[in-house]
Structures are given as structure tokens and as C-alpha cells.
N, CA, C and O atoms as a Tripos MOL2 file, in Angstrom:
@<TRIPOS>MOLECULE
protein
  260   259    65     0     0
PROTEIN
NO_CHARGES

@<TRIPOS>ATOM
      1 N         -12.3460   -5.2070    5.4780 N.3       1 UNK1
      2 CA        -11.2050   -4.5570    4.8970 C.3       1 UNK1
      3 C          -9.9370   -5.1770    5.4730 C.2       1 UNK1
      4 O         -10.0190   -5.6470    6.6070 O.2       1 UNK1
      5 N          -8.8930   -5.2270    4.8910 N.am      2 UNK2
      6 CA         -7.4750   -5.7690    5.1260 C.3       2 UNK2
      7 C          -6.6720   -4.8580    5.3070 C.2       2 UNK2
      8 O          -6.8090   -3.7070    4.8930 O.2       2 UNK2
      9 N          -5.8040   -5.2640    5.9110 N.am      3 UNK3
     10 CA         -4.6410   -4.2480    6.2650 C.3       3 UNK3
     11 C          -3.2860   -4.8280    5.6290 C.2       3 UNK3
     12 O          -3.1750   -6.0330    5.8510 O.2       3 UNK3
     13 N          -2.1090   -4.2120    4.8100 N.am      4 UNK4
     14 CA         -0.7860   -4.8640    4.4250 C.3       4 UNK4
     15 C          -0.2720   -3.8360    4.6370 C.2       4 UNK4
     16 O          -0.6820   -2.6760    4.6020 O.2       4 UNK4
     17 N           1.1290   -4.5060    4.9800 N.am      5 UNK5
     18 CA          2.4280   -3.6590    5.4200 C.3       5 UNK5
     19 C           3.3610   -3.4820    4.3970 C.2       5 UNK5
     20 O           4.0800   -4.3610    3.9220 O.2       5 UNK5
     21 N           3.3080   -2.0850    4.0210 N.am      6 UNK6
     22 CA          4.0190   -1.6700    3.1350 C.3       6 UNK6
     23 C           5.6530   -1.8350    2.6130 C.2       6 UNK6
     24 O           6.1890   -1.5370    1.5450 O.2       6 UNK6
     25 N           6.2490   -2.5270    4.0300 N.am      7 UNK7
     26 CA          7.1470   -2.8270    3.7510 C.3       7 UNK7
     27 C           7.7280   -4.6230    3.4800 C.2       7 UNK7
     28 O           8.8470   -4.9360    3.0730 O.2       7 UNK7
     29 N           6.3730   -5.7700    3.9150 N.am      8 UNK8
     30 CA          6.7480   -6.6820    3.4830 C.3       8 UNK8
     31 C           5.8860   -7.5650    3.0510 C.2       8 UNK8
     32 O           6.0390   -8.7850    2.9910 O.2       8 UNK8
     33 N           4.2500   -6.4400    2.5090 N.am      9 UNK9
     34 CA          3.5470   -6.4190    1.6550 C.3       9 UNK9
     35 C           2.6770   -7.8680    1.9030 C.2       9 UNK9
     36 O           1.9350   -8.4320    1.1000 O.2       9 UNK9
     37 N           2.9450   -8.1780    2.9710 N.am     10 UNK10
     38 CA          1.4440   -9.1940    3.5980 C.3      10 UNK10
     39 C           0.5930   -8.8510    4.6230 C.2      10 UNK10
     40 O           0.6120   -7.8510    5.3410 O.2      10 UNK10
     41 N          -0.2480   -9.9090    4.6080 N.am     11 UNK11
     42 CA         -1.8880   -8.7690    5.6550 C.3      11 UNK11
     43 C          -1.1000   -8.6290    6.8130 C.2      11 UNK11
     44 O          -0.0430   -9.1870    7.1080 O.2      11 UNK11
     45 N          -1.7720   -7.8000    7.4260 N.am     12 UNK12
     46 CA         -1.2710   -7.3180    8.6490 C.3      12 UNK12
     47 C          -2.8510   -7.2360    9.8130 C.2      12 UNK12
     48 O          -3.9960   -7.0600    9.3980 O.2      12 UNK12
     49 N          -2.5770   -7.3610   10.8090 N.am     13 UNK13
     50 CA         -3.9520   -7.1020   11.8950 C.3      13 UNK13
     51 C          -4.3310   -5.5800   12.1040 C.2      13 UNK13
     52 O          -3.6700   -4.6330   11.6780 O.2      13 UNK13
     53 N          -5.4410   -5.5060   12.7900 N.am     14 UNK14
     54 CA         -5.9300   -3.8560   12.7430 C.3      14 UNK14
     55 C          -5.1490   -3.8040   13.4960 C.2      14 UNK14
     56 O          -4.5070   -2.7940   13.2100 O.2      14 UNK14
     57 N          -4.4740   -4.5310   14.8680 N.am     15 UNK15
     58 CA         -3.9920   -4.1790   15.7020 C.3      15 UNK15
     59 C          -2.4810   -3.3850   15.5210 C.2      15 UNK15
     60 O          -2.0220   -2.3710   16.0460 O.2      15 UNK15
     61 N          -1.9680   -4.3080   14.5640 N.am     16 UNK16
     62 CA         -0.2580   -4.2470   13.8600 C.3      16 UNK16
     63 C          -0.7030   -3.3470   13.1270 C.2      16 UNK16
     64 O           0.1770   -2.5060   13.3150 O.2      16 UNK16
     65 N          -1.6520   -2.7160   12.1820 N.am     17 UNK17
     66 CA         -1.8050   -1.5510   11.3240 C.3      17 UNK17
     67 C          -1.6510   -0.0040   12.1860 C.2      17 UNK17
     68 O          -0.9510    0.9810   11.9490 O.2      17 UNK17
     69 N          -2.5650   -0.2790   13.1890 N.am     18 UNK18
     70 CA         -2.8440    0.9750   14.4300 C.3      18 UNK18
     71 C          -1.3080    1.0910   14.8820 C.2      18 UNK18
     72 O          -0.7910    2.2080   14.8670 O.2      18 UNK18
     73 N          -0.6730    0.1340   15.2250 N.am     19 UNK19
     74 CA          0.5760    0.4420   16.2400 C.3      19 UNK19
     75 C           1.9980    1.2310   15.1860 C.2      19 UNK19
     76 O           2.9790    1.8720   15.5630 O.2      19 UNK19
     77 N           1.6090    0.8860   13.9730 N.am     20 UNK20
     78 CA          2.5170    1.1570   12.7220 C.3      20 UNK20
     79 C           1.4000    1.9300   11.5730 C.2      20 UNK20
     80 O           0.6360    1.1770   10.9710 O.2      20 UNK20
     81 N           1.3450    3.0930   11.3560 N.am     21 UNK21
     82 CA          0.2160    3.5900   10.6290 C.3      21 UNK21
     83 C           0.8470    4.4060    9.4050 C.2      21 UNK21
     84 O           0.1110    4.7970    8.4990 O.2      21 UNK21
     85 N           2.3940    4.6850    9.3950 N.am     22 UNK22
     86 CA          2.8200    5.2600    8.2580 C.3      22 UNK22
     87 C           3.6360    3.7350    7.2340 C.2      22 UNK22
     88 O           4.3260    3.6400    6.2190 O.2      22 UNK22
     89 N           3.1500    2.9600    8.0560 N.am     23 UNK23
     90 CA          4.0630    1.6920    7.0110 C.3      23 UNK23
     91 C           2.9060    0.2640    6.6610 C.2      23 UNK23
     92 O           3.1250   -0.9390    6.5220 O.2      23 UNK23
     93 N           1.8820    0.9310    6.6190 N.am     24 UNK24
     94 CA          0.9580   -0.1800    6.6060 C.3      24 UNK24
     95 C          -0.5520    0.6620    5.8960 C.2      24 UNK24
     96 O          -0.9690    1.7120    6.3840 O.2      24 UNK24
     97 N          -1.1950    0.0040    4.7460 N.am     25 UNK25
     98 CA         -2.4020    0.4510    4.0310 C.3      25 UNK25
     99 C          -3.7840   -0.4170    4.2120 C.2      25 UNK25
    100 O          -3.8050   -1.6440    4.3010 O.2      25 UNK25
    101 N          -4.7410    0.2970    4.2450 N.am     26 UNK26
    102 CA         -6.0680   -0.1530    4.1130 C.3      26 UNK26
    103 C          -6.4950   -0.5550    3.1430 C.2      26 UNK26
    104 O          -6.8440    0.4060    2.4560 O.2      26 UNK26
    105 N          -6.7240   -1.6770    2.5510 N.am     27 UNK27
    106 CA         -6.8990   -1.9650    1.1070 C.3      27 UNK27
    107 C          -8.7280   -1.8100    1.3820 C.2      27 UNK27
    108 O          -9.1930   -2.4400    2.3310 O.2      27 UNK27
    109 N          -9.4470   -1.1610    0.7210 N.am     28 UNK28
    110 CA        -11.1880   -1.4580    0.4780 C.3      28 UNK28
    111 C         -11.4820   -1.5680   -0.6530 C.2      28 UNK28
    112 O         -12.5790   -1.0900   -0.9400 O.2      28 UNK28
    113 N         -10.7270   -2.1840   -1.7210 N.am     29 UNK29
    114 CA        -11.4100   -2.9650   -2.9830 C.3      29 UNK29
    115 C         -10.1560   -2.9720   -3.6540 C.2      29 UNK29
    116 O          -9.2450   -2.1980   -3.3610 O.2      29 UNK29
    117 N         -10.0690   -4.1730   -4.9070 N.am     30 UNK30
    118 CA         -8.8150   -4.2220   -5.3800 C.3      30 UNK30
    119 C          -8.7750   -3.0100   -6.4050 C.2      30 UNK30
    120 O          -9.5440   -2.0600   -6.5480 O.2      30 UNK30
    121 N          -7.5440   -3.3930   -7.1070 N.am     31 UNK31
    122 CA         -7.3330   -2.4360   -8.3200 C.3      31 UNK31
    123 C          -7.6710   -2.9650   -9.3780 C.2      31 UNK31
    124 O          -7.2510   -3.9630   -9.9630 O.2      31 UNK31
    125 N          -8.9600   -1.7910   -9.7420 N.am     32 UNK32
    126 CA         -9.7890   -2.8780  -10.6180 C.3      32 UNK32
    127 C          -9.3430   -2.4130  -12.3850 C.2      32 UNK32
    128 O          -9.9920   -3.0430  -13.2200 O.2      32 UNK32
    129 N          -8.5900   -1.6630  -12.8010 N.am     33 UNK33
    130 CA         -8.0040   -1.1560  -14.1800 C.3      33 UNK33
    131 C          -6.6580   -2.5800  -13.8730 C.2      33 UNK33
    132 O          -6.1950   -3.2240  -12.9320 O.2      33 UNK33
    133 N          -6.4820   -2.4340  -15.6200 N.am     34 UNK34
    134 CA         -5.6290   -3.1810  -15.5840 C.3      34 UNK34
    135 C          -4.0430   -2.3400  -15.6700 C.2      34 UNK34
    136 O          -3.9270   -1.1390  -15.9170 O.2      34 UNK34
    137 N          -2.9520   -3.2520  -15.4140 N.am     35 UNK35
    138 CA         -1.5470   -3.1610  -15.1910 C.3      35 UNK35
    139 C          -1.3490   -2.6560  -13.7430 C.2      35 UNK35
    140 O          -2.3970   -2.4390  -13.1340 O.2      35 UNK35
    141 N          -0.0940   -2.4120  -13.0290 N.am     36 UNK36
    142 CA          0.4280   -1.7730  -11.6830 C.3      36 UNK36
    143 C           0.2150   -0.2610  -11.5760 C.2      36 UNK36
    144 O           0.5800    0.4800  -12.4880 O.2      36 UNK36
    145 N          -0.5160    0.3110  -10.1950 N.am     37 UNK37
    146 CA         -0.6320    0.9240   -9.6480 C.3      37 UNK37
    147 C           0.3690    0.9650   -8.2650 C.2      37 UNK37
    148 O           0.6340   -0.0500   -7.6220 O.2      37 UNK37
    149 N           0.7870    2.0900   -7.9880 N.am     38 UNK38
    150 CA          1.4760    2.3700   -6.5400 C.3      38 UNK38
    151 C           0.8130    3.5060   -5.7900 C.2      38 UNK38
    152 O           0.3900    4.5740   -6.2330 O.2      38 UNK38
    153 N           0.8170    2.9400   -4.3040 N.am     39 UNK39
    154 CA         -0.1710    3.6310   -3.5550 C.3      39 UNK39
    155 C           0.7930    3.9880   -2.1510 C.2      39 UNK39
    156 O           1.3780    3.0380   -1.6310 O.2      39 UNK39
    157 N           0.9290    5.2070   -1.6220 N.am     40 UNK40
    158 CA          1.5740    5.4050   -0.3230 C.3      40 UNK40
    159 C           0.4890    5.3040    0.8100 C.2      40 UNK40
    160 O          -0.5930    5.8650    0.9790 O.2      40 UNK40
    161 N           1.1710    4.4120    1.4880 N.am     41 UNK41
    162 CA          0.8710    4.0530    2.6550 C.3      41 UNK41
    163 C           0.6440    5.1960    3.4970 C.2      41 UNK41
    164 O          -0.2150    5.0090    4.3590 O.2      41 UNK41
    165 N           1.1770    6.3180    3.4770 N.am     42 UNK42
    166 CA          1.3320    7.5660    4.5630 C.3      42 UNK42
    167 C           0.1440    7.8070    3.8220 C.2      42 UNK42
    168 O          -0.6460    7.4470    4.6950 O.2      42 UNK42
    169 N          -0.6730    8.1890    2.7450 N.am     43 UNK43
    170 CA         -1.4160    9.7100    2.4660 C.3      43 UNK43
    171 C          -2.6660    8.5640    2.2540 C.2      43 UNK43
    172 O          -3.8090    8.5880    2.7100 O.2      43 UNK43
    173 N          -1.8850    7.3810    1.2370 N.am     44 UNK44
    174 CA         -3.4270    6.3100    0.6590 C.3      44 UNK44
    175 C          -3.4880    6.3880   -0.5500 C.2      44 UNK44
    176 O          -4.2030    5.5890   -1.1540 O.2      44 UNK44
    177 N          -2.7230    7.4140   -1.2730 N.am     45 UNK45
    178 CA         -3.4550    8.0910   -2.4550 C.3      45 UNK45
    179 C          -2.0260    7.3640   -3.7640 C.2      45 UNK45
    180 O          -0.9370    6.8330   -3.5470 O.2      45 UNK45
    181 N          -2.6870    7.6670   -4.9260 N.am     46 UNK46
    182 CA         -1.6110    6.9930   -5.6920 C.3      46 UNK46
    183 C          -0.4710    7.5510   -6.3090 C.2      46 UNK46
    184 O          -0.6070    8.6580   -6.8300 O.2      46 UNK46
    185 N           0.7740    6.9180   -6.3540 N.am     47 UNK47
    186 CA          1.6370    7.6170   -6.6990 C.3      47 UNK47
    187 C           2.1340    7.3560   -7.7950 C.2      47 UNK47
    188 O           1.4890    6.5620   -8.4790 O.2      47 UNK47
    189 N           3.6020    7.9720   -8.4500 N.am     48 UNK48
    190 CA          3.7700    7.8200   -9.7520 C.3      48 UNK48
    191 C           5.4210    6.7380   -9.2200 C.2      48 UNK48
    192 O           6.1790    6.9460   -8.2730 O.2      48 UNK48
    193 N           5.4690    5.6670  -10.2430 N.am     49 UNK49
    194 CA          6.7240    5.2220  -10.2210 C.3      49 UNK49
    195 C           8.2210    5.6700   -9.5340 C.2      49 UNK49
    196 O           9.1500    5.1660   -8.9020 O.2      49 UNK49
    197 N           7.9500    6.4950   -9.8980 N.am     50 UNK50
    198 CA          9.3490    7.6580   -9.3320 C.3      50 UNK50
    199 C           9.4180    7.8090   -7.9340 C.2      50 UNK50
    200 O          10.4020    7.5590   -7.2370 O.2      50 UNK50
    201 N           8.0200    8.3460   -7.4550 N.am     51 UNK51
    202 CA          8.0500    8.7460   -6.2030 C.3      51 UNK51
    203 C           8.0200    7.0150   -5.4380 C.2      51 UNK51
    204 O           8.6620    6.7960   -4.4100 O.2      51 UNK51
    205 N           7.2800    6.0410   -6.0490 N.am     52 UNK52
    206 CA          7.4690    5.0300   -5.1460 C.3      52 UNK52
    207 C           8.9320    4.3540   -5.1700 C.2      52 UNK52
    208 O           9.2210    3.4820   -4.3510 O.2      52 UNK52
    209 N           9.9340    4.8450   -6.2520 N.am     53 UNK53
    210 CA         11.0580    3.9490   -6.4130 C.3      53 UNK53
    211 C          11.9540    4.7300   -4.8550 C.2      53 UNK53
    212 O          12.8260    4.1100   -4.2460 O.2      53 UNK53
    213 N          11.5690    5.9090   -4.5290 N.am     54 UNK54
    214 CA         12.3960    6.6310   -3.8350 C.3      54 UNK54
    215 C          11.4440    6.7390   -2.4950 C.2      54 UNK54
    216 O          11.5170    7.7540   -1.8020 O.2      54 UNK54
    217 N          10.6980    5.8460   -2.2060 N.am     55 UNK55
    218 CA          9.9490    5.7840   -0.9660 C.3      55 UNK55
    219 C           9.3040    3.9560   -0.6340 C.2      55 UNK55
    220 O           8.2680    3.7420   -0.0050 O.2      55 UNK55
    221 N          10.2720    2.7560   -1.2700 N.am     56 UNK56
    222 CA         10.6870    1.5020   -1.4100 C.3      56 UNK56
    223 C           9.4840    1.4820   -0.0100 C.2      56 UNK56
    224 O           8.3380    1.1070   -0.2600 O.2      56 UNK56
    225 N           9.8410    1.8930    1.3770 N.am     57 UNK57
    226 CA          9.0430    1.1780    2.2160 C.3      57 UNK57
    227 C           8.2010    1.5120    2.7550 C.2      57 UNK57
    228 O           7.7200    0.9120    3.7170 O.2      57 UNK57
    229 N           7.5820    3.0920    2.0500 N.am     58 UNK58
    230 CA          6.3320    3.3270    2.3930 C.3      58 UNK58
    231 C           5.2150    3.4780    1.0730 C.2      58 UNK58
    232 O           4.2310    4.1950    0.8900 O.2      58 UNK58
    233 N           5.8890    2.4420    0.2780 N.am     59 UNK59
    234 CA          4.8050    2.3610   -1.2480 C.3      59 UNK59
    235 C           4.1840    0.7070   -1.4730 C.2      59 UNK59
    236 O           4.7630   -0.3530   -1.2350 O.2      59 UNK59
    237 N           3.1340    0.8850   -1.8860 N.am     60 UNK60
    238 CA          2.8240   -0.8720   -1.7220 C.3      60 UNK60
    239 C           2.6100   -0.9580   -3.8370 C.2      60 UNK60
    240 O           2.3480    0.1420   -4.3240 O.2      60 UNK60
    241 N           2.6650   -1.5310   -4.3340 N.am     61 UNK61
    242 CA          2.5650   -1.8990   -5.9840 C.3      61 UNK61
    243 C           1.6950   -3.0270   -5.8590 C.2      61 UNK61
    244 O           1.8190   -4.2220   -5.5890 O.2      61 UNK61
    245 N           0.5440   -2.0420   -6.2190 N.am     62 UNK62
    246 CA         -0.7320   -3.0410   -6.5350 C.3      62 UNK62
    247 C          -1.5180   -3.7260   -7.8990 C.2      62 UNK62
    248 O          -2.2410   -3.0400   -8.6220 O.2      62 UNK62
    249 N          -1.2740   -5.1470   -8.1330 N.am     63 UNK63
    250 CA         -1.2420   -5.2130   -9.5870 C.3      63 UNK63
    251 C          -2.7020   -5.3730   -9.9840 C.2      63 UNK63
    252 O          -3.3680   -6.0900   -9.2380 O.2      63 UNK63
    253 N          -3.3870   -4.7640  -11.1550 N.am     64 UNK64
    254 CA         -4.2590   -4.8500  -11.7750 C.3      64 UNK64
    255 C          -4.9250   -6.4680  -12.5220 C.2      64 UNK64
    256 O          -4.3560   -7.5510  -12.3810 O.2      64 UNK64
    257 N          -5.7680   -6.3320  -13.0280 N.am     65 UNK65
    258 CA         -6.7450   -7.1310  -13.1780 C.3      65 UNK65
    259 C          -5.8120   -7.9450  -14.3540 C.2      65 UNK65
    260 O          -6.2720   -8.9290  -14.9340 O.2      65 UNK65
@<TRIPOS>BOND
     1     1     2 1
     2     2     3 1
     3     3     4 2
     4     3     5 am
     5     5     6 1
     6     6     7 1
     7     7     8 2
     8     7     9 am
     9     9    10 1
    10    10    11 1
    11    11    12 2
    12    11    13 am
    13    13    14 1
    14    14    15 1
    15    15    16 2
    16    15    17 am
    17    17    18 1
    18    18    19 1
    19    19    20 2
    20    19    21 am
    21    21    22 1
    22    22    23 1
    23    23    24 2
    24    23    25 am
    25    25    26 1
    26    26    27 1
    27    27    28 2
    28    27    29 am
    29    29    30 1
    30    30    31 1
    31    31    32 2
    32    31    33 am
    33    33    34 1
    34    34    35 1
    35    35    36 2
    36    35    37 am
    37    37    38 1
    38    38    39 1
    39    39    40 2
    40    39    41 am
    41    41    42 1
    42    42    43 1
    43    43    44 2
    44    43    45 am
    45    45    46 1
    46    46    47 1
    47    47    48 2
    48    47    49 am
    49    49    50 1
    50    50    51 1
    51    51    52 2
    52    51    53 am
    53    53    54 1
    54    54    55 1
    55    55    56 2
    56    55    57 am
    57    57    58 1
    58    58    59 1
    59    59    60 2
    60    59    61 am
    61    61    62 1
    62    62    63 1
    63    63    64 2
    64    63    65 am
    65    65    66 1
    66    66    67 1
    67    67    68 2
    68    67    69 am
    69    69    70 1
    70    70    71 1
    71    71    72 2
    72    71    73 am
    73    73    74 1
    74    74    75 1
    75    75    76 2
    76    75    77 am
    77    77    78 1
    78    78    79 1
    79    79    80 2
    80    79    81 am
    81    81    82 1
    82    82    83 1
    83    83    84 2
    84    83    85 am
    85    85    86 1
    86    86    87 1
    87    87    88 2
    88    87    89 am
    89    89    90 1
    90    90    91 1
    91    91    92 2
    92    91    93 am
    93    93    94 1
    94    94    95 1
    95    95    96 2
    96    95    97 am
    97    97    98 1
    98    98    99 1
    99    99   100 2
   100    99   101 am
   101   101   102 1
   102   102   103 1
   103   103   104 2
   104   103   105 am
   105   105   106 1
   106   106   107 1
   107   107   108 2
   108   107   109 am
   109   109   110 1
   110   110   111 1
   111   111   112 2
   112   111   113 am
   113   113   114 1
   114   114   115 1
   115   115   116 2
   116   115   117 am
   117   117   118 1
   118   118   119 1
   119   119   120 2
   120   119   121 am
   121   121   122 1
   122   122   123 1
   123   123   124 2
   124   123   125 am
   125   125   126 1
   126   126   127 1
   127   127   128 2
   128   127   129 am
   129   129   130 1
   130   130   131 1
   131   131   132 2
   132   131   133 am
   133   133   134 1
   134   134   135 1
   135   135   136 2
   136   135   137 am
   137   137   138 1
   138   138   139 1
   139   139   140 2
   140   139   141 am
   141   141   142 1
   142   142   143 1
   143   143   144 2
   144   143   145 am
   145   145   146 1
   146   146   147 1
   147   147   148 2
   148   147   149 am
   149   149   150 1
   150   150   151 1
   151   151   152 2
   152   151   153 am
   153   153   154 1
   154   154   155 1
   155   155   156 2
   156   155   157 am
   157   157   158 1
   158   158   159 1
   159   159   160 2
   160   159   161 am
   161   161   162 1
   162   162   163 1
   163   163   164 2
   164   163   165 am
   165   165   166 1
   166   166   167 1
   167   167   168 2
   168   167   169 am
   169   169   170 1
   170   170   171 1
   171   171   172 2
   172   171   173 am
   173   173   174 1
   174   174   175 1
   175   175   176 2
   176   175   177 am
   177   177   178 1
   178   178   179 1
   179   179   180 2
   180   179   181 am
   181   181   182 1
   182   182   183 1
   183   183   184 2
   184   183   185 am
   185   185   186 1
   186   186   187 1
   187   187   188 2
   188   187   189 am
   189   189   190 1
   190   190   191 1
   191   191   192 2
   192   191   193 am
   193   193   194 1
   194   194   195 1
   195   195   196 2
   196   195   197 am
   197   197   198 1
   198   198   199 1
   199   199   200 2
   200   199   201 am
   201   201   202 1
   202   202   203 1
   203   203   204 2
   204   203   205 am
   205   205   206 1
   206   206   207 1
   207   207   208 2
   208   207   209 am
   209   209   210 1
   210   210   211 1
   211   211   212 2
   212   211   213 am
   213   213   214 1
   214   214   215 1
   215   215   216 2
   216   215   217 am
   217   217   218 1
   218   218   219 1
   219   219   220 2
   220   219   221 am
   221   221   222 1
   222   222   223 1
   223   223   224 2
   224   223   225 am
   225   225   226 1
   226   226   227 1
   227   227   228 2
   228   227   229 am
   229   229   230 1
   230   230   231 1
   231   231   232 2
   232   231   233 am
   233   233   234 1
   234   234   235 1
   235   235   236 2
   236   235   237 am
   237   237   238 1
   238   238   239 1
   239   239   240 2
   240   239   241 am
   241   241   242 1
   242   242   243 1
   243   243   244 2
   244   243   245 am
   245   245   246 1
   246   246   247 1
   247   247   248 2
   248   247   249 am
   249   249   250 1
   250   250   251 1
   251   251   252 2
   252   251   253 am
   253   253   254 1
   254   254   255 1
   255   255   256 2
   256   255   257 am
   257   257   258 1
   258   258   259 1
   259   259   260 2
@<TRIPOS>SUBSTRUCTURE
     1 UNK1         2 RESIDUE 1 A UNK
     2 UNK2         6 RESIDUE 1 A UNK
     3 UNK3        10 RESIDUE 1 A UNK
     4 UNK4        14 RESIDUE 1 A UNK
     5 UNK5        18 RESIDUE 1 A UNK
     6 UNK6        22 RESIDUE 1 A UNK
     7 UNK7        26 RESIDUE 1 A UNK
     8 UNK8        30 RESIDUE 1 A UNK
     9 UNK9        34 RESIDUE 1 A UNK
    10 UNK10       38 RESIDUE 1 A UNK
    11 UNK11       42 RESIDUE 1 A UNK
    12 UNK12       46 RESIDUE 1 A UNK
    13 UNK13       50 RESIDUE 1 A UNK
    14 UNK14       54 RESIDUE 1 A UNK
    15 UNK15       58 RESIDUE 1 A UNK
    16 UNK16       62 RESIDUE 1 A UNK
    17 UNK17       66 RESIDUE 1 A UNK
    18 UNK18       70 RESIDUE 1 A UNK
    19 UNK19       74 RESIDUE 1 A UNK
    20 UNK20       78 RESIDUE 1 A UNK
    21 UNK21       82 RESIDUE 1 A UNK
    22 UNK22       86 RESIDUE 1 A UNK
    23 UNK23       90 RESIDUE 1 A UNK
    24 UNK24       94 RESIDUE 1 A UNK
    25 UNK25       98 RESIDUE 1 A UNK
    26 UNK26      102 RESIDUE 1 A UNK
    27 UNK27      106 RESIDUE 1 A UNK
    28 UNK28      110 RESIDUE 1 A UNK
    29 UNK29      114 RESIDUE 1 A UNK
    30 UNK30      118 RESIDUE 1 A UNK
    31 UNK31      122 RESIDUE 1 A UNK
    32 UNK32      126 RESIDUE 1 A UNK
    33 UNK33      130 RESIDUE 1 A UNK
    34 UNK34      134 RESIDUE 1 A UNK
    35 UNK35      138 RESIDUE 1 A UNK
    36 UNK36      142 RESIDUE 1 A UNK
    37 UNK37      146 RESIDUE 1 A UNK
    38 UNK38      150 RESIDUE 1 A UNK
    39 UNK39      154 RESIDUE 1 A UNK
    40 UNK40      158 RESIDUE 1 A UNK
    41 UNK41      162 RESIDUE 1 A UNK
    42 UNK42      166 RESIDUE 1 A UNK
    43 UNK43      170 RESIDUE 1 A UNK
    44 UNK44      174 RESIDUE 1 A UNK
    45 UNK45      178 RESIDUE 1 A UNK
    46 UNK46      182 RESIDUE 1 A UNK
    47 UNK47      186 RESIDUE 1 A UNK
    48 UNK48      190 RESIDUE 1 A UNK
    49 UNK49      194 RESIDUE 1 A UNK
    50 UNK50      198 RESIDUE 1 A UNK
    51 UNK51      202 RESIDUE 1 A UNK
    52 UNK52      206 RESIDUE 1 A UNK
    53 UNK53      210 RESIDUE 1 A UNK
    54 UNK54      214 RESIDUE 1 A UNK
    55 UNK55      218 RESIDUE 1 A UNK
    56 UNK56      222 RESIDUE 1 A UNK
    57 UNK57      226 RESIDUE 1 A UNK
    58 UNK58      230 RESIDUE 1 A UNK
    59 UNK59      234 RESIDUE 1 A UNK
    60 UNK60      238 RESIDUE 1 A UNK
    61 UNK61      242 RESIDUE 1 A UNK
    62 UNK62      246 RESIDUE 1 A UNK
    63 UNK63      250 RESIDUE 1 A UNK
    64 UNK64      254 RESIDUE 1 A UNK
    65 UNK65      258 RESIDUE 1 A UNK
């Protein structure tokens, strides 16, 4: 599994994930539907456009197939 940082959206180490845990996501498989998905880094879970436009550095936009 990989780790990226939500705010400048490249891998990151378990180590740099652990030390920073509300700004950095666990990716365990891509996004397998097609078009963009947004996912918060704090909860994991997916969010809607809106909430990621107003949470820029704790949302990662994960693009589909």
C-alpha cells in the first residue's frame, strides 16, 4: 500500500504518513469507476466536490479509469 500527501499529492513514506496523519491517505487499490473521485485524508471516506473545494489540503482528487 502507498501513502500520498494530501497536500502535494505525491507518495509519501509510512514514516512521513505516521508523523502527519490528517494530511496524508492510504491508497489500497485505485479508483476503479470511471471520472474523479475526492477522498479526505482525515476520515478516508469520499467526499462531494464542495466539501473538497473548501478543504483544498486535506482532500486528494483521484482520477478514474
Amino acid at each position: 500500500m502507498a501513502n500520498r500527501s494530501s497536500i502535494t499529492g505525491r507518495y509519501i513514506s509510512n514514516a512521513a504518513a505516521a508523523r502527519h496523519p490528517h494530511t496524508s491517505v492510504r491508497e489500497a487499490g485505485g479508483n476503479t469507476e470511471s471520472g474523479t473521485h475526492n477522498r479526505s485524508a482525515i476520515s478516508g471516506r469520499f467526499i462531494s466536490d464542495a466539501a473538497a473545494a473548501r478543504h483544498p489540503r486535506t482532500s486528494l482528487t483521484e482520477k478514474g479509469r
